[in-house]
MIMIMI-95590 format. One line per 2 residues: their letters; for each residue x, y, z of C-alpha. Coordinates in pm, 1 decimal, m for minus. Layout:
! residues N
A = X Y Z | ...
This chain:
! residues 277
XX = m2169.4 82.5 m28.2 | m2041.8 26.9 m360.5
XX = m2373.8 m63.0 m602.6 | m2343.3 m316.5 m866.1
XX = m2370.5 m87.7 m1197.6 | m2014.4 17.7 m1089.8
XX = m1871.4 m274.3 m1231.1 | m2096.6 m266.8 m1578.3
XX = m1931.8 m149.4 m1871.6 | m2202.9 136.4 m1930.7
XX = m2085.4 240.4 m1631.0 | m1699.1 256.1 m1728.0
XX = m1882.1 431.0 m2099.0 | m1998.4 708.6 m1877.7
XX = m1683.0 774.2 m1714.2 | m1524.3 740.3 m2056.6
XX = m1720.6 1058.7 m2176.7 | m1630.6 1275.5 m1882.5
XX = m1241.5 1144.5 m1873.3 | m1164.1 1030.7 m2234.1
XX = m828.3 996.9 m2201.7 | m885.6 761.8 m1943.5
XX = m790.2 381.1 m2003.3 | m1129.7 186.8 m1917.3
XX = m958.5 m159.0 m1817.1 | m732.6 25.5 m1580.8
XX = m1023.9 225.3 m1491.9 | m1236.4 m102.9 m1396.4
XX = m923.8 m233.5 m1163.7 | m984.7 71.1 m1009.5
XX = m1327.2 m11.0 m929.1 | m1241.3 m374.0 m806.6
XX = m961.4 m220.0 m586.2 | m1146.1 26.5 m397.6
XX = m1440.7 m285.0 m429.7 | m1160.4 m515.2 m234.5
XX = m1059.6 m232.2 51.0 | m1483.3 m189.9 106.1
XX = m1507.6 m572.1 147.7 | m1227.5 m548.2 390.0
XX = m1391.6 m349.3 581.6 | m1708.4 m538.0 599.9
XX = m1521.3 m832.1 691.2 | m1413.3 m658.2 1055.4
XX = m1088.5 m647.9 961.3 | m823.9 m459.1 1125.9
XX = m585.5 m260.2 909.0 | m489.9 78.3 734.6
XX = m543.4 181.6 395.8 | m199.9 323.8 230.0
XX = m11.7 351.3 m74.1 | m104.0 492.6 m395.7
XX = m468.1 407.8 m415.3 | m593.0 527.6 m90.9
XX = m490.4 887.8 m264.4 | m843.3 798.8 m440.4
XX = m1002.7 890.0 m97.9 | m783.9 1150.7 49.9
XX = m784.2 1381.5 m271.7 | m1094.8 1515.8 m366.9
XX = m1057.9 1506.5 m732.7 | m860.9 1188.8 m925.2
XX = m524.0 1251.4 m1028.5 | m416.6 960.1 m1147.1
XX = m500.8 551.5 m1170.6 | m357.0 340.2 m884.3
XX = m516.2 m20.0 m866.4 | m307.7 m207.4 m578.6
XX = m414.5 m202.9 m225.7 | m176.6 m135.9 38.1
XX = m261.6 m224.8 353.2 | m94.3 m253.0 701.9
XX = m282.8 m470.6 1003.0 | m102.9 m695.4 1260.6
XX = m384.3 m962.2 1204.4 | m258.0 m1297.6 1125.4
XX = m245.5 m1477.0 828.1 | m549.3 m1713.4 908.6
XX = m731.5 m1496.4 970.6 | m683.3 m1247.3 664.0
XX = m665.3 m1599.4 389.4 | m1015.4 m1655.3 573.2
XX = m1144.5 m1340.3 477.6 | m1037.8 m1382.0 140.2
XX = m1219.6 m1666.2 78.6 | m1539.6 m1547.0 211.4
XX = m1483.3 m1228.5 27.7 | m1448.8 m1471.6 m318.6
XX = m1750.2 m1670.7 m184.8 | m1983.2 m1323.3 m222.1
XX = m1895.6 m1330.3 m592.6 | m1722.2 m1008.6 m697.5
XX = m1406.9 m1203.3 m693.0 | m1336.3 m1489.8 m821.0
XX = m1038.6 m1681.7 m624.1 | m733.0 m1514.3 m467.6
XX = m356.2 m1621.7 m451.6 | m52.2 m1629.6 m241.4
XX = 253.8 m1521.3 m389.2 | 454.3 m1786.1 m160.0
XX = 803.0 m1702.3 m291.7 | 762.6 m1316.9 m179.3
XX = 556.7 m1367.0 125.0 | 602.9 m1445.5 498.1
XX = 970.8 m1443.7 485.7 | 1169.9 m1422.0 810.5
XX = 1317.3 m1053.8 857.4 | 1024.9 m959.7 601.8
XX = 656.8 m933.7 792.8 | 487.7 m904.1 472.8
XX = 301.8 m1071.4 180.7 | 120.5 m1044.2 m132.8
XX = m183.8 m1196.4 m291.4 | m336.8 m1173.6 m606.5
XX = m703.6 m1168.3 m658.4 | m892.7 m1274.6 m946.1
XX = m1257.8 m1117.0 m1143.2 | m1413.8 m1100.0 m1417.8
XX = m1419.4 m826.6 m1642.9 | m1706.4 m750.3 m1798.5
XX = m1554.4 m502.2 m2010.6 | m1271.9 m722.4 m2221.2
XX = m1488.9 m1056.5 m2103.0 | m1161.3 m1214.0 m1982.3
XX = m1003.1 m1272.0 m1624.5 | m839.8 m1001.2 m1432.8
XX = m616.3 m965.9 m1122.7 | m561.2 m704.9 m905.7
XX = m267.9 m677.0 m612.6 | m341.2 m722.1 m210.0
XX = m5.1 m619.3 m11.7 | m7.2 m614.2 336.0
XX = 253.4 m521.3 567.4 | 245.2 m700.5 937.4
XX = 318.8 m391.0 1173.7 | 159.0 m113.8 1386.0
XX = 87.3 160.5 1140.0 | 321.4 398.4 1340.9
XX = 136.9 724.3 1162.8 | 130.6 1046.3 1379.7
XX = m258.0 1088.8 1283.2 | m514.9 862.7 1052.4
XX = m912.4 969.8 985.3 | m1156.7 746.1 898.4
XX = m1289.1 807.9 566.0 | m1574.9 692.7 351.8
XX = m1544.4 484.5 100.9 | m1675.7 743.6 m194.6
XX = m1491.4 789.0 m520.6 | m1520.8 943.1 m866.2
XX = m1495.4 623.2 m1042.0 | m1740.4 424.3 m836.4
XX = m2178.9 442.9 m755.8 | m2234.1 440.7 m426.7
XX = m2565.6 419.5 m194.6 | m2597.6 626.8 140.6
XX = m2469.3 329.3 341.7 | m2123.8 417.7 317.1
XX = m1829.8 212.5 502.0 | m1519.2 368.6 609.0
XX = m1137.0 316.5 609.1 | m914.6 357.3 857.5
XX = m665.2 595.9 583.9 | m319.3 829.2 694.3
XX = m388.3 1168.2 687.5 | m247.5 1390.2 382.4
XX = 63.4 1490.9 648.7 | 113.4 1158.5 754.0
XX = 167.3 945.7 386.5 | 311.6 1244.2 221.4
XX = 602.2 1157.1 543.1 | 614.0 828.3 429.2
XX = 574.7 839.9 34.6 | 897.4 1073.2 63.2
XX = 1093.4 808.2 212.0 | 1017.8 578.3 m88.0
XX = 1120.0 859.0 m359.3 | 1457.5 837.7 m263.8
XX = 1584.3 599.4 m520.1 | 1961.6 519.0 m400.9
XX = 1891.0 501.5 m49.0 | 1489.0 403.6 135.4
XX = 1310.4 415.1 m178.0 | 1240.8 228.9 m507.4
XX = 1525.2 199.9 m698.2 | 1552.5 287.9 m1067.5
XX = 1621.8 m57.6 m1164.0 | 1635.4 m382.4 m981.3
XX = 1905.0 m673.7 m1126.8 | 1925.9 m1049.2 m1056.0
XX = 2147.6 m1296.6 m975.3 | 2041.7 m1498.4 m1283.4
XX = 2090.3 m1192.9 m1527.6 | 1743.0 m1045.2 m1497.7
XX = 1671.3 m642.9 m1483.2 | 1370.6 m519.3 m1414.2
XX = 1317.4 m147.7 m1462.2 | 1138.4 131.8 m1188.7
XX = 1181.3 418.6 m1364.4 | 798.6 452.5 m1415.6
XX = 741.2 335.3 m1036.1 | 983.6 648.7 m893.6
XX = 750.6 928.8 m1124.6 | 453.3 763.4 m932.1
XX = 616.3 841.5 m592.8 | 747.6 1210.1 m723.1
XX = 391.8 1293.5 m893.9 | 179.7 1167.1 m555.6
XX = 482.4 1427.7 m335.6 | 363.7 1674.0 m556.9
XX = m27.4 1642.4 m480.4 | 26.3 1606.9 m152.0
XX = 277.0 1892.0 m39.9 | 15.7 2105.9 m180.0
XX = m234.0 2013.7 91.5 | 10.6 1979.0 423.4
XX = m143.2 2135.5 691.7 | 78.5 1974.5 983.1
XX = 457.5 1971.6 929.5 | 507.8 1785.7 1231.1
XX = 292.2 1491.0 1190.0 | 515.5 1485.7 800.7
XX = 849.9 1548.4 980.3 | 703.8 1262.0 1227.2
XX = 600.4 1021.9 972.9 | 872.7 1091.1 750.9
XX = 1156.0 986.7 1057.9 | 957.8 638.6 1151.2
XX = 973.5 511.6 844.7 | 1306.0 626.5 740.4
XX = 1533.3 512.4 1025.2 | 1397.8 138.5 989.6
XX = 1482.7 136.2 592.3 | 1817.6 306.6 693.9
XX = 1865.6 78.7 988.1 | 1832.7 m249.6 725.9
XX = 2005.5 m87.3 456.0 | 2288.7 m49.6 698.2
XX = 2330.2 m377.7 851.0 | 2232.5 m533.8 491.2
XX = 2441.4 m442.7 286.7 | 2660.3 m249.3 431.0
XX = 2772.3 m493.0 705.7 | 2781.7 m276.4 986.1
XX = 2750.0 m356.3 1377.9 | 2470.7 m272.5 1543.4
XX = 2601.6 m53.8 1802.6 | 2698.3 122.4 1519.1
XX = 2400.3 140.1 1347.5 | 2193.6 196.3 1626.7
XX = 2384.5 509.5 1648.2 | 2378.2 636.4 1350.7
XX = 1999.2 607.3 1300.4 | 1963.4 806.4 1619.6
XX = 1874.7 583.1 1924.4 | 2055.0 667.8 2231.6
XX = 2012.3 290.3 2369.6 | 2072.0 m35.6 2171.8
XX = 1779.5 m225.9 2332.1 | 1537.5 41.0 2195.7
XX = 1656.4 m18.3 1862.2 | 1585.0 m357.7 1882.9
XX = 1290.3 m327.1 1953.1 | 1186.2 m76.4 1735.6
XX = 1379.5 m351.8 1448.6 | 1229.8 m675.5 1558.3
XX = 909.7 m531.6 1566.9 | 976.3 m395.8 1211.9
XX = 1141.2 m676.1 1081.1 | 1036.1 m960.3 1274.6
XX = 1425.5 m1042.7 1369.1 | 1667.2 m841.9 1589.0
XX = 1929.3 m656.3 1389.0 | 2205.1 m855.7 1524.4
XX = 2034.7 m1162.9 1349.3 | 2068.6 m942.7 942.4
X = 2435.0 m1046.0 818.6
């Protein structure tokens, strides 16, 4: 388990040495995050560790800093807000948050919360990013992994997540570098005016591709991975904002009958795909 000197800033000046061009506050959300997926764990939890930071346990050597957790369970929200707060009882956290105007949204099964700590190195309050996505995993193979990393001191009790394997998020992470179709786009604009841009979030995606198509060792499980996640983003895309039927969708994404696609959507989305106009 994760010892307490990983969180002390002579601990973050060591690190410093060995990687000096290394940012020490991102390099301390780093600790907290990989701090917040062991307490998950411990908590009994059900769920699977994805996304950008759970590279920090399938690589064996850091490539670069990712400090939100991604996780996907089909535990309820009681239960996981409970959690939380026992988790911010034991004192590495401070409180946690609910963003309520992106969270639990019908057609959306997911939500964000923000958790709060202290830093000890800038003395001030910090937050790191929880998302979670309600859904079976759906990945062809995961491994359970230890929770052992570069940037944190660990004892011989070590915990592990429930991660994808290199073949399986390399399947999905493709689907999100694909910036004018399933993945992040380049820039997002709002009603009222607003742009936000994502050019930095796409190099993320294409650097972590990269990595990871170095180390596939099973192109099916990637082929497999790659085709469950992209039909559902197609699938909503489709009936979105494109307005089509969803006969015609259900076509088009590849299922021979419509009920299986609704299934396969609902269970995605949390509403049938006749129900997205």
């Amino acid at each position: 388990m994760i010892l307490p000197e990983s969180y002390t800033p002579d601990w973050i000046k060591a690190k410093r040495k060995i990687y000096t061009k290394s940012d020490p506050s991102i390099m301390e959300k780093v600790i907290y995050a990989l701090s917040l997926v062991e307490h998950l764990v411990k908590s009994g939890l059900s769920y699977t560790f994805k996304g950008g930071t759970s590279l920090l346990l399938i690589l064996p050597e850091p490539k670069r800093f990712s400090v939100d957790v991604d996780i996907i369970t089909t535990e309820s929200q009681e239960k996981i807000e409970n959690i939380l707060k026992q988790i911010c009882q034991e004192g590495v956290f401070l409180r946690y948050e609910l963003d309520e105007y992106r969270s639990y949204k019908p057609g959306v099964p997911k939500a964000h919360y923000q958790l709060t700590f202290y830093s000890q190195w800038e003395n001030v309050e910090k937050n790191i990013l929880l998302d979670v996505l309600f859904e079976e995993h759906g990945y062809p193979a995961v491994i359970s992994t230890p929770i052992v990393n570069e940037w944190i001191k660990t004892d011989d009790a070590h915990l592990l997540a429930s991660i994808p394997t290199v073949d399986s998020i390399a399947g999905d992470k493709i689907t999100a570098f694909a910036p004018n179709t399933t993945g992040i786009k380049y820039r997002v604009e709002y009603p009222d005016g607003g742009v936000t841009e994502k050019q930095m979030e796409v190099m993320k995606q294409l650097f972590d591709i990269g990595i990871l198509f170095d180390r596939l060792s099973n192109l099916d499980h990637f082929k497999q991975s790659f085709s469950a996640t992209s039909f559902k983003e197609m699938a909503y895309i489709k009936l979105k904002e494109e307005k089509k039927k969803a006969q015609d969708v259900c076509t088009e994404v590849g299922f021979k009958k419509l009920s299986h696609f609704s299934t396969a959507f609902k269970k995605q989305y949390g509403i049938p795909p006749t129900e997205i106009y």
